[in-house]
C-alpha positions, 0 to 999 in steps of 0.5 A: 800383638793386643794393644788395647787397653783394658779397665776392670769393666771390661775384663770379662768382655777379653777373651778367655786366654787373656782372662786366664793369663791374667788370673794366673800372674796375679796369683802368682804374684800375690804368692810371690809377694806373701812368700818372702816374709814366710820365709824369714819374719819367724827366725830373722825378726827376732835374730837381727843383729842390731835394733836397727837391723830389727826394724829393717827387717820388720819394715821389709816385711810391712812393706811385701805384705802390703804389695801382697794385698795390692795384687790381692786385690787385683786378684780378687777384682777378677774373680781370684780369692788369694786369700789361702796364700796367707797360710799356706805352707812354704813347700806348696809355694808357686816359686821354688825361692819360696819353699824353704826356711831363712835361718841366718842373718846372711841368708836374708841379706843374700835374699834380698841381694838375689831374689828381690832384685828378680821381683824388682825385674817381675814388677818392671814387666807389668809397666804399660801392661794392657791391663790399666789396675795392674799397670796403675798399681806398679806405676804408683812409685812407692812399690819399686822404690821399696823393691829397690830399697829391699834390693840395696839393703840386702846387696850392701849387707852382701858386699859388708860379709864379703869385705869381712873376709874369713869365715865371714867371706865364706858364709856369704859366697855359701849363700850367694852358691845357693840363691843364685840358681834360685834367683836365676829359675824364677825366670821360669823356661826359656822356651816357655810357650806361656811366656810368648802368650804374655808378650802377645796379650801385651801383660809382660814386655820380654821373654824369660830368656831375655828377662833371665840373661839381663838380670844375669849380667847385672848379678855377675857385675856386683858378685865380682865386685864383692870379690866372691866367685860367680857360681855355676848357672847351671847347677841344680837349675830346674830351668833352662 
């Protein structure tokens, strides 16, 4: 297990599969982080309920676009140029979340009910990672607190539509059917030879299957809670 800890001076002097890995999670993640807002600023922004909820959205936004340029950065520190990830089309997205369109008020709370929370679970991994800029950036407060602040909003807005009940109740059960597979793939495969790689490199601390049943559990204690039915895990998973 590689414990060092490594400054951008001495990135290149690593060897290349930690090179390689790294590179590889800050893209990933840079998209990840530009995703979202590609995802719902165009119909949501607009469309939000209540002024409030405008800003809401608005601010959400301003804030992945910020996490975006912090790992941006990163990326571009090593040698990455993320910078085609600003418009890049939603269906070439790393992440299968990522390549579609948000239309409904209920699919953005859903979004931020089950997505976010798994780019909270994706940051968490970087914690005391190896590589001290990126360690540093997830450190810094503010990013998870506004993961979390993502994570409440869409989570409360959620728990609101089910309490409604009716056609409302419905809607949001329809949405969390569709997210959840989704949120669950982001895991990527349990058998992943890449993620071992990470957890030895020491740039992320559980395996995906680890990872996935924890988030797992959280997700199903708060859907119940909602009244709603958990929906089938396994269907329409592209990963096990």
């Amino acid at each position: 297990m590689f414990t060092d800890k490594i400054e951008l001076k001495d990135f290149e002097k690593t060897d290349p599969e930690y090179q390689d890995l790294l590179k590889r999670v800050l893209a990933i993640q840079a998209d990840c982080e530009i995703g979202g807002p590609n995802l719902y600023v165009k119909d949501i922004l607009p469309n939000a309920p209540t002024k409030l909820d405008q800003l809401i959205v608005a601010r959400t936004a301003a804030e992945e676009m910020d996490h975006f340029r912090k790992m941006a950065k990163l990326a571009g520190d090593v040698g990455v140029d993320v910078s085609y990830t600003l418009s890049r089309p939603n269906q070439e997205r790393y992440v299968e979340a990522f390549r579609g369109q948000i239309t409904t008020w209920e699919d953005f709370a859903v979004f931020g009910f089950l997505v976010d929370r798994v780019g909270r679970f994706q940051l968490e991994e970087f914690i005391d990672c190896t590589y001290l800029p990126l360690a540093r950036v997830v450190e810094d407060p503010d990013i998870i607190r506004e993961e979390e602040g993502h994570v409440d909003f869409g989570t409360n807005c959620a728990a609101e539509f089910a309490a409604k009940g009716g056609e409302f109740k419905e809607r949001v059960q329809k949405a969390v059917d569709f997210w959840y597979v989704k949120g669950l793939d982001m895991f990527g495969n349990s058998k992943s030879y890449r993620s071992e790689r990470y957890m030895h490199w020491g740039l992320k601390r559980r395996p995906n299957a680890v990872a996935r049943q924890q988030y797992k559990d959280e997700i199903d204690a708060l859907i119940l809670k909602m009244g709603l039915t958990l929906p089938d895990p396994d269907k329409g998973r592209l990963y096990t």
